[in-house]
C-alpha positions in Angstrom: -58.4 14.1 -32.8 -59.4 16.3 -30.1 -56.8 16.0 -26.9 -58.3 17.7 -23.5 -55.2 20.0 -22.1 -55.0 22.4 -19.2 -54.0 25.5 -19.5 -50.4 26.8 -17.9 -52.4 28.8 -15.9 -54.3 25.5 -14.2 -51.1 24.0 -13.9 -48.8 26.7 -12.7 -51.2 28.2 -10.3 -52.7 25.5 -7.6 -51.5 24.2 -4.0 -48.7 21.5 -5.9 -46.6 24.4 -7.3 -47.0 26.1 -4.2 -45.2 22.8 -2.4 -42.7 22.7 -5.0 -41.6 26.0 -4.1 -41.0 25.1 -0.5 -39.7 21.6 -0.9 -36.8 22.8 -2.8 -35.9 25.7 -0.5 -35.8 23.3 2.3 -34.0 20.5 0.1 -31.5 22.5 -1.2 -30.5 24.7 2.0 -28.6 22.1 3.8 -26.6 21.3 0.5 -25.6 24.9 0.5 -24.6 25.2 4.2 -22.1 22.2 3.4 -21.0 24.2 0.3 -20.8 27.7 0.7 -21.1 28.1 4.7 -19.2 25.8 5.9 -16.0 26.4 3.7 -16.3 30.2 4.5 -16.3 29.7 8.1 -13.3 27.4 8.3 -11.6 30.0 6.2 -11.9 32.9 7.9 -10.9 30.7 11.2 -7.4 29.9 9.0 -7.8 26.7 8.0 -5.6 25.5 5.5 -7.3 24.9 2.3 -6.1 21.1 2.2 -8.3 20.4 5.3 -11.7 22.6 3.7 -11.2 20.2 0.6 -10.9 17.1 3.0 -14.4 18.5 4.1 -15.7 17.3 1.2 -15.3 13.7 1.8 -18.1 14.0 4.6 -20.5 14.8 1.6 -20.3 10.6 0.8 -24.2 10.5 1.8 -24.6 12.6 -1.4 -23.1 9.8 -3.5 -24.0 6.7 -1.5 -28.0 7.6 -1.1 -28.9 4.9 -3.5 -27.9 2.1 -1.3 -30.4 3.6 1.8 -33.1 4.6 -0.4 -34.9 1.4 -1.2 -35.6 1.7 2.7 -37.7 4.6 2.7 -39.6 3.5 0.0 -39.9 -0.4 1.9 -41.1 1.4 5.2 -43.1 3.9 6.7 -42.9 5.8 10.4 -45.6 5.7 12.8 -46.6 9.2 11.7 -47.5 11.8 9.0 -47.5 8.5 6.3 -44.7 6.6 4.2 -43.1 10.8 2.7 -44.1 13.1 5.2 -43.1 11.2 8.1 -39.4 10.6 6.8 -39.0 14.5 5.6 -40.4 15.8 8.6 -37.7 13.6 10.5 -34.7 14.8 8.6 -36.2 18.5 9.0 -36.1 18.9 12.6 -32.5 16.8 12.7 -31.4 19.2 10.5 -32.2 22.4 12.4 -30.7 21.0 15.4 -27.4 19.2 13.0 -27.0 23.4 11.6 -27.4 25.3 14.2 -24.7 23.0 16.9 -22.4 23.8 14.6 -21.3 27.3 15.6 -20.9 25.9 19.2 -17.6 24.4 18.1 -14.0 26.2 17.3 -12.4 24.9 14.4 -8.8 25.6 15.7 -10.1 23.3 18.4 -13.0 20.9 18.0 -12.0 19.9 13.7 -13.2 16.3 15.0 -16.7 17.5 16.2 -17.4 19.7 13.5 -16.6 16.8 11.2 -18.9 14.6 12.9 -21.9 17.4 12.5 -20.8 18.2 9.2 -21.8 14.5 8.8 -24.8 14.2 10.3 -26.1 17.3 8.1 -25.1 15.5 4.8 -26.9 12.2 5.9 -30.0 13.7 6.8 -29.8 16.3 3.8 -29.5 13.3 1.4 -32.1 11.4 3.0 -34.3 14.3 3.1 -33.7 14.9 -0.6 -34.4 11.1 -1.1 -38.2 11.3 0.4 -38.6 14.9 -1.0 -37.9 13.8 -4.9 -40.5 10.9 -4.4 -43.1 12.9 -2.9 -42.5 15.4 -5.8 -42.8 12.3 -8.2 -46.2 11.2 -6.8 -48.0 14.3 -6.3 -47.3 15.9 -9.8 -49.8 14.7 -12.8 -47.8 14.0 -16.3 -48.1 17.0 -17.5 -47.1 18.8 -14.7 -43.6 17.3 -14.2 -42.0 19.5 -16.3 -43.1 23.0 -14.7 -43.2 21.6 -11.4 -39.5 19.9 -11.3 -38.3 23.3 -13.2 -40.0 25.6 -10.1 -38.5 22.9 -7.7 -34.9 23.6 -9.1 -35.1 27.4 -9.1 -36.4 27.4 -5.3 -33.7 24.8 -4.5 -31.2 27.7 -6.1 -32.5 30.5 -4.1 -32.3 28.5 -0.9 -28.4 28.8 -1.4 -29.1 33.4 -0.7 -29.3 31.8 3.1 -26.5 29.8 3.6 -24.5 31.8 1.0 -25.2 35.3 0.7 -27.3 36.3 4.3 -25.2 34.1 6.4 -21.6 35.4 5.8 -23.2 39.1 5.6 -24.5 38.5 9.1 -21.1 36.8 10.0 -19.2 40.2 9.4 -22.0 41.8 12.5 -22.9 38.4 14.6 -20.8 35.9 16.6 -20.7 32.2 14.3 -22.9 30.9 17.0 -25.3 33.3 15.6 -25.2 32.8 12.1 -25.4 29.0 12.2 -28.6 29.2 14.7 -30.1 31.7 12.4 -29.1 29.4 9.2 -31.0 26.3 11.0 -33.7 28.4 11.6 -34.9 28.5 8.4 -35.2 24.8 8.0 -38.8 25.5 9.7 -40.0 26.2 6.5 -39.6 22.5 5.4 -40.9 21.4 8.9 -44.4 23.8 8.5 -44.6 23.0 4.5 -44.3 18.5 5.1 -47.1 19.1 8.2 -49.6 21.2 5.9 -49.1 19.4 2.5 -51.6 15.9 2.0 -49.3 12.7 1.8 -49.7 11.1 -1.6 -48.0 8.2 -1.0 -49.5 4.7 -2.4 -49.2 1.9 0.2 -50.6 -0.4 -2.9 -48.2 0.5 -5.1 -45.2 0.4 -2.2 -42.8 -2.4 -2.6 -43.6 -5.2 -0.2 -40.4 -7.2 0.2 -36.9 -6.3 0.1 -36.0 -7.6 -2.8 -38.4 -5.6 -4.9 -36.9 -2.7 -3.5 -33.5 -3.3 -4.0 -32.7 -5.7 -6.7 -35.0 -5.0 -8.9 -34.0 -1.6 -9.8 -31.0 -2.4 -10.6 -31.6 -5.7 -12.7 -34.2 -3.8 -14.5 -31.2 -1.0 -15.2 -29.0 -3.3 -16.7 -31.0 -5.6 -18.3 -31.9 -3.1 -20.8 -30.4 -2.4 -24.4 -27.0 -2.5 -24.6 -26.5 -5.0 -21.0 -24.1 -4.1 -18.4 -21.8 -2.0 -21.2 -24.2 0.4 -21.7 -25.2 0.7 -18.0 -22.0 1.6 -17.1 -21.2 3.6 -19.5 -24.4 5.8 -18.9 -23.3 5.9 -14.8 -19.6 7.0 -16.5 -21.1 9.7 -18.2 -23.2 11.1 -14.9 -19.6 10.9 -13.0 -17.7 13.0 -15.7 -20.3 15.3 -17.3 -19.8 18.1 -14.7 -16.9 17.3 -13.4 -14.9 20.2 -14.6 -17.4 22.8 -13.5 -18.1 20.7 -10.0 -13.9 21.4 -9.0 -14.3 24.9 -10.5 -16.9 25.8 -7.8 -15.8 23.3 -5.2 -13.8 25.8 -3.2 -14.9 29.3 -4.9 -15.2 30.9 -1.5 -12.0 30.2 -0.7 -10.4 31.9 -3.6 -12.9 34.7 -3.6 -11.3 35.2 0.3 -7.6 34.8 -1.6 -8.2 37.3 -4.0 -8.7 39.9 -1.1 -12.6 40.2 -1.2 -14.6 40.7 2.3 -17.7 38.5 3.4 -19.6 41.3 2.2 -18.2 41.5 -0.9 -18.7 38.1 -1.5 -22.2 37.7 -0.1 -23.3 40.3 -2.3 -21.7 40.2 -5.3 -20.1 36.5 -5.7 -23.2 34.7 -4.5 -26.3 36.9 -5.4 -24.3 36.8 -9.1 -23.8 32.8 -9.2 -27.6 32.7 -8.1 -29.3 35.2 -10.8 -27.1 33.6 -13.1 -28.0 29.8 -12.5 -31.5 30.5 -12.1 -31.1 32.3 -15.6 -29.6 29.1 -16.8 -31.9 26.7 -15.8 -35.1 29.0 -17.8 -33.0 29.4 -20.7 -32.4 25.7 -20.6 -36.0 25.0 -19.9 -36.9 27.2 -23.2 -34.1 26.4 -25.5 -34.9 22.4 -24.8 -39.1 23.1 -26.3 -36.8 23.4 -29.4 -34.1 20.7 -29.5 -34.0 17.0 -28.4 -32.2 16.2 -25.1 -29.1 15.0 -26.9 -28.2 18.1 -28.6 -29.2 20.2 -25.4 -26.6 18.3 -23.6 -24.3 18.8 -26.3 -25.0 22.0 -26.8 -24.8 23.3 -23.0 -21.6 20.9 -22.0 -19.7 23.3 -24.4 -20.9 26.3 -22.4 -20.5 25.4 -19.1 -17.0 23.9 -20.6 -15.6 27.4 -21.7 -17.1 29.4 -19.0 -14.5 28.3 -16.8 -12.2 30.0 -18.6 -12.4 33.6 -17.3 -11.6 32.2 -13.7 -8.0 31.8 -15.0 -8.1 35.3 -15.9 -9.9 36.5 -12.6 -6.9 34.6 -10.5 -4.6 37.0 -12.2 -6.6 39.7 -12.0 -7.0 39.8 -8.3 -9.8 42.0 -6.8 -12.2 43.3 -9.3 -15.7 43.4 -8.3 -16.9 44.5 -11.9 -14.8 41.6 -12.8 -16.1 39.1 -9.8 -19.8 39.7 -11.0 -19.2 38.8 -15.1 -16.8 35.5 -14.5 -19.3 34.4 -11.7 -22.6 35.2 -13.6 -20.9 33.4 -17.0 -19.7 30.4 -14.5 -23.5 29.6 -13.3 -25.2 30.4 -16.4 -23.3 27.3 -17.5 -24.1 26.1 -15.0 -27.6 26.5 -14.9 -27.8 25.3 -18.8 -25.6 21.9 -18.1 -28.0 20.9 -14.6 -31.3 21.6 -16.6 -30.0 19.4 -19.4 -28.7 16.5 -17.3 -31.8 16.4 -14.9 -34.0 16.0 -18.2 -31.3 13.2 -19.6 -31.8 11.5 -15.8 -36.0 11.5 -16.3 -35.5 10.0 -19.4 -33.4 7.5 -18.5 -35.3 6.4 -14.8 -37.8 3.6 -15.1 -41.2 4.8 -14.4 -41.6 1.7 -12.1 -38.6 2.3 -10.2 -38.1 5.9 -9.8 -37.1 6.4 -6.3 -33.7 4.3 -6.2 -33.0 5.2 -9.8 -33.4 8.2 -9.9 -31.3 8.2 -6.2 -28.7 6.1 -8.5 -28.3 8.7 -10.8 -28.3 11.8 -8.8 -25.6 9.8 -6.5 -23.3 9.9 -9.4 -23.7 13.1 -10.4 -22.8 14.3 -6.6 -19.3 12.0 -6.4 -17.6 14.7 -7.9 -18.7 17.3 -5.6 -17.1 15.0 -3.0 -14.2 12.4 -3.9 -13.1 14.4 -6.6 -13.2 17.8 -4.8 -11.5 16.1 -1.8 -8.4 16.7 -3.5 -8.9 20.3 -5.0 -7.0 21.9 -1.7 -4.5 20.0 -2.3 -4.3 20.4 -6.3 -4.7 24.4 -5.5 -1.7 24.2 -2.7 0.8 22.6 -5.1 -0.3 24.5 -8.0 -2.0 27.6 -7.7 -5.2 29.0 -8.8 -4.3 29.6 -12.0 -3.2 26.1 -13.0 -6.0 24.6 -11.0 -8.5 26.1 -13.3 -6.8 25.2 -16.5 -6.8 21.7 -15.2 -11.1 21.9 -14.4 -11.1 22.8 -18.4 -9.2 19.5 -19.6 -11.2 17.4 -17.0 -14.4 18.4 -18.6 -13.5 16.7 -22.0 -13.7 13.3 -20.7 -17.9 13.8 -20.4 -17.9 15.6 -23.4 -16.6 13.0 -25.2 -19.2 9.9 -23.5 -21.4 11.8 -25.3 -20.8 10.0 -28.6 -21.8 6.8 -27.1 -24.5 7.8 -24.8 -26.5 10.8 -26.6 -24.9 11.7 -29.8 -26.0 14.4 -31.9 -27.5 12.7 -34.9 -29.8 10.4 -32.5 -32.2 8.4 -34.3 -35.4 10.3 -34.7 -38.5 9.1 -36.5 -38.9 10.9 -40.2 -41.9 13.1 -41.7 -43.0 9.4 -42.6 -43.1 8.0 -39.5 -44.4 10.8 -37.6 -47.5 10.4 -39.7 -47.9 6.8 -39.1 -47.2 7.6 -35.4 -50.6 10.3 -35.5 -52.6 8.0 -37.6 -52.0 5.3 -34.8 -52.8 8.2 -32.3 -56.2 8.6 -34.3 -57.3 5.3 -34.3 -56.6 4.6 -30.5 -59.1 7.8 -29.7 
């Protein structure tokens, strides 16, 4: 049988790749402002760590973007066509939604800043909404996998901005400063959705409401196993990173604790949970050519399970920057593996005819964590203590480990030497 292929080099190298690299930067900065900005700012202002955690619960766009999603699939703006039109939308109110924020005081205006905070997380979700079905159209088959694997890693280095450049310049620059400067760089979205083609099918565009919003969902759940395994599927998104999502939920926070600086932190803590991550996600990448999806989630949920481990022995520890850099960089690298292996379990389980509100479904699970569950982390942290806290992340993780019996265990059913032969003679015969 011969099978035409391209080469990596005709995939990596042309004008899509190029887009992927700029869509996620400007997808994930926002996400990172709300994350590792925001947090920060309120701490060094001395809010109490109850209230940062409360902060989380303005994140609920995150987790609710399924139910708004079927909307930007069912319509188009006047402008720029059915994707380019909504990013460009949720770009320019996001420069604006960033950038107001260092007008308020949080001793003063908490109300305001909540509202903003809002506004950011709405439009970020939205924007990631419209971003993740423009990636979905432009990319051929068999460039999904490198293109969705550059789109993560840019995503990751957004987060230097918001996380690393930001609270340096905070140390130097008046907060009204840093947040313009932040929002700034959201022009690289805007100048990236105005120069790429839109790719966008109006043909293949659901035409009634119902078809964009039932019929996901009936599709979902209809399939084998019913309702049971549906839920238990949507179970397993909720809990699978749960432990590492509360471990990282108010890192900033306790990096300021132990006594390090901005500085420190911008240049150690973040520039080693980004190397690290990014490391995790091309391991990931490479390890999964090997193994099935199943065992890679399997496999990585135990890593990104005991890596949150040395962070009870950096809360005893106190300042160590030597030690900062090897408990962060071990933290992400789990973190890296466990994202990499999720996203692919997500592809695999999203509907080729619905993938914008599925896969929005799915990715809204995965971010209730980072949001109802990390609500409470201030208050767990408060009555507790750092040390405790992280030895209670460790014993939430189980609970995901565990769904993984019922929905991807390790001896999955894969076709024999046998089979495999029948499956290329079929291949043969079809070409």
């Amino acid at each position: 049988m011969t099978e035409t292929r391209r080469s990596w080099t005709e995939i990596l190298f042309n004008r899509k790749m190029l887009a992927c690299i700029f869509l996620g930067f400007t997808s994930g900065m926002p996400l990172y402002v709300l994350i590792s900005l925001v947090p920060a700012w309120l701490r060094s202002q001395d809010v109490n760590l109850a209230t940062i955690g409360l902060f989380a619960l303005v994140g609920l766009p995150y987790t609710w973007k399924f139910v708004w999603s079927p909307l930007m699939d069912r319509y188009k703006l006047p402008f720029l066509g059915r994707r380019r039109g909504w990013a460009v939308l949720t770009q320019l109110v996001l420069l604006i939604a960033i950038g107001m924020l260092g007008q308020f005081d949080p001793s003063t205006s908490l109300q305001a800043i909540v509202a903003v905070v809002f506004v950011v997380a709405l439009f970020s979700a939205s924007q990631d909404i419209v971003i993740d079905a423009y990636r979905r159209e432009l990319l051929a088959d068999d460039e999904l996998g490198t293109g969705t694997s550059i789109f993560v890693n840019a995503y990751r280095l957004s987060g230097l901005i918001p996380g690393s450049l930001a609270l340096i310049l905070a140390d130097h620059q008046p907060w009204t400063v840093v947040f313009w400067v932040t929002g700034a760089f959201m022009l690289v979205g805007i100048v990236t959705t105005l120069t790429i083609r839109e790719v966008s099918d109006d043909a293949l565009a659901p035409h009634t409401l119902r078809e964009a919003v039932i019929e996901p969902f009936v599709e979902f759940f209809s399939r084998d196993g019913g309702i049971k395994t549906g839920l238990a599927i949507l179970a397993f998104l909720f809990l699978y990173k749960l432990g590492d999502n509360m471990a990282t939920a108010l890192a900033t926070p306790f990096y300021i604790d132990m006594g390090y600086s901005l500085s420190e932190i911008g240049s150690v803590a973040k520039v080693a949970g980004l190397w690290a991550s990014i490391a995790g996600g091309v391991l990931g990448g490479i390890i999964m050519l090997k193994i099935s999806i199943n065992r890679a989630l399997w496999l990585f949920g135990f890593v990104q399970l005991f890596t949150i481990l040395p962070y009870i022995w950096l809360s005893q520890a106190g300042h160590s920057l030597p030690g900062l850099f090897v408990v962060v960089s071990g933290e992400y690298l789990g973190v890296g593996l466990g994202t990499i292996a999720l996203t692919a379990f997500m592809a695999r389980e999203t509907s080729r005819a619905f993938t914008a509100t599925q896969f929005a479904l799915f990715s809204s699970f995965i971010a209730v964590p980072r949001t109802l569950a990390n609500a409470s982390t201030g208050f767990i942290v408060e009555a507790v203590g750092w040390t405790q806290f992280f030895i209670l992340c460790v014993i939430v993780a189980v609970p995901g480990m565990l769904l993984l019996l019922k929905v991807a265990p390790w001896k999955e059913d894969e076709p024999d030497a046998e089979e495999l032969e029948e499956l290329e003679r079929l291949k043969e015969k079809s070409t």
